[in-house]
N, C-alpha and C positions, 0 to 999 in steps of 0.2 A: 504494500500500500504506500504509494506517495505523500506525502503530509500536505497540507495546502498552502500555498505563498504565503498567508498572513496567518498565523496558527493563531487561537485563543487565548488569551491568557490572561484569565478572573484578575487581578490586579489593574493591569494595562489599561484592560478595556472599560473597567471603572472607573480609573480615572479619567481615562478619556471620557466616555458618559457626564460625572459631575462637572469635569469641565467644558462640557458641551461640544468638544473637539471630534474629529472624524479620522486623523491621521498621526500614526506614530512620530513623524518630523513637528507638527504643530506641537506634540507634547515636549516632544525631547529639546524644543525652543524655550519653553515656557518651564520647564523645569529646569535649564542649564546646564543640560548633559549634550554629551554626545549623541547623535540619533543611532550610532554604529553601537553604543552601550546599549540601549533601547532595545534594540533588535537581537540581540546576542542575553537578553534577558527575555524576551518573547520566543527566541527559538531554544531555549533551556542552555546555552551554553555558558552562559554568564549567570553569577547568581547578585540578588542584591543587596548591594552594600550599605554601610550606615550612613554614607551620603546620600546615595540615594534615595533611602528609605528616609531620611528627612526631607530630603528634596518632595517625595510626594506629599509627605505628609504637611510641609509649610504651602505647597500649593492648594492641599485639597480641606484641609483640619481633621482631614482624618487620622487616627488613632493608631500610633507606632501598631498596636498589637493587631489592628485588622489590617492594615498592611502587610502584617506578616504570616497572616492568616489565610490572604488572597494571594501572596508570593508562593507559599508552600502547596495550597492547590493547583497553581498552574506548572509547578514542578511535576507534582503528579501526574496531572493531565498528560505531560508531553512524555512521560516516561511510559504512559502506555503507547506512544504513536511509533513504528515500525519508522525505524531510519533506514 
């Protein structure tokens, strides 16, 4: 099975949601990351840091611990996806 260009990933795609955004670059702007760290955290091969876990969190006010709540799901997630 192929994975698909933009994989899921319960974190990402919440914040992108409460910040009303539709594309991984518009995030990875507004949060002051890399959009290459972004992607390498959506594709499971990067995991996140305490930078960036603040970084979401001073953008969104959401809560270090559901941050890390929706990080550790989309780990899961991809660990079942056939590379």
């Amino acid at each position: 099975m192929t994975p698909p260009l933009c994989l899921p990933h319960p974190l990402i795609d919440e914040v992108l949601s409460l910040l009303g955004m539709t594309l991984d670059k518009q995030l990875s702007l507004t949060l002051g990351i890399h959009a290459t760290t972004l992607s390498n955290i959506r594709h499971g091969r990067r995991e996140v840091s305490a930078p960036v876990i603040l970084a979401f969190h001073d953008a969104t006010g959401m809560s270090i611990r559901r941050i890390r709540e929706l990080d550790a799901l989309g780990r899961q997630e991809y660990q079942g996806i056939d590379k």
